[in-house]
C-alpha positions in Angstrom: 65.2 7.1 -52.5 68.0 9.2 -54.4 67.1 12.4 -55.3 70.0 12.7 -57.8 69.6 9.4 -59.8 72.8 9.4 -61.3 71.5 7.2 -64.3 68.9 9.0 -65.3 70.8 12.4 -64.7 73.6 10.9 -67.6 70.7 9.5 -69.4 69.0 12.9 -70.2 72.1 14.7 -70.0 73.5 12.0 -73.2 70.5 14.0 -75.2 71.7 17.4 -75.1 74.2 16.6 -78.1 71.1 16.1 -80.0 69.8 19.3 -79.4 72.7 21.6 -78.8 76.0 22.3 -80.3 78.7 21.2 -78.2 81.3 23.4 -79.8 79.4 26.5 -78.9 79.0 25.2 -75.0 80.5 28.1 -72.5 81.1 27.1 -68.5 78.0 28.9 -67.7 76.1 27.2 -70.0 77.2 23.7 -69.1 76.6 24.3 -65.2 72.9 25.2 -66.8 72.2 22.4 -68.7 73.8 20.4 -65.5 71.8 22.2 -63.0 68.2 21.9 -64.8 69.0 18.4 -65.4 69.6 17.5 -61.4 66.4 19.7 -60.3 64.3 18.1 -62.8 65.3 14.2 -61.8 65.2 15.5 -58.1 62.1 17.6 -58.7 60.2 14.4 -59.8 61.5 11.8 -57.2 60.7 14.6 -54.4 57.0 14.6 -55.9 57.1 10.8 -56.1 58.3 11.0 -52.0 55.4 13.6 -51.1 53.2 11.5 -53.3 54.1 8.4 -50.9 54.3 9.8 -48.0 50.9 11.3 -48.6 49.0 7.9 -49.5 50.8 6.3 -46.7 48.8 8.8 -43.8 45.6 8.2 -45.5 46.1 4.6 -45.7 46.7 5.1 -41.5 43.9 7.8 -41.4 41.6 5.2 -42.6 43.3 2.1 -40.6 43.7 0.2 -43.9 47.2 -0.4 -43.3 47.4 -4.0 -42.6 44.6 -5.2 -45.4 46.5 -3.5 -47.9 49.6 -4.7 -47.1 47.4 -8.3 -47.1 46.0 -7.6 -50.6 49.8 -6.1 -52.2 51.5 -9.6 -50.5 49.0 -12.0 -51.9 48.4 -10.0 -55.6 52.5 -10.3 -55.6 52.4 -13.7 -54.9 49.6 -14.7 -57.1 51.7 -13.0 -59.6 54.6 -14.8 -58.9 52.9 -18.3 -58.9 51.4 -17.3 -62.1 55.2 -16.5 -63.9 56.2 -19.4 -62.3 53.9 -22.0 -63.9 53.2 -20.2 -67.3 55.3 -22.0 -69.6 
């Protein structure tokens, strides 16, 4: 996992034009806008990772490891038959 997702960095970044006037942009500001852009894309990838990480020792805590990995495997394959022979 990336904490500075590039894409979505220039995606939200590509906004600003919307809301601010370029013309008026001073170095300081731009390293602002730059900087609040990478902590927020980072800030929400690092909760996703705590999130995980998280749900990953309970699922160890409670030994459910194995018969949820059992239940993912066959709902993504049952999904994946079911795509397959929807026509």
């Amino acid at each position: 996992m990336t904490l500075g997702d590039v894409k979505a960095i220039f995606f939200y970044a590509s906004l600003f034009p919307a809301f601010i006037d370029i013309s008026a942009l001073t170095l300081p500001d731009i390293s602002t806008i730059l900087l609040i852009t990478a902590v927020t894309v980072g800030g929400i990838k690092l909760v996703y990772a705590y999130t995980a990480t998280k749900i990953m020792l309970m699922g160890k805590e409670l030994a459910i490891e194995n018969k949820a990995r059992l239940v993912s495997g066959c709902l993504m394959v049952g999904a994946g038959t079911y795509l397959i022979t929807k026509t």
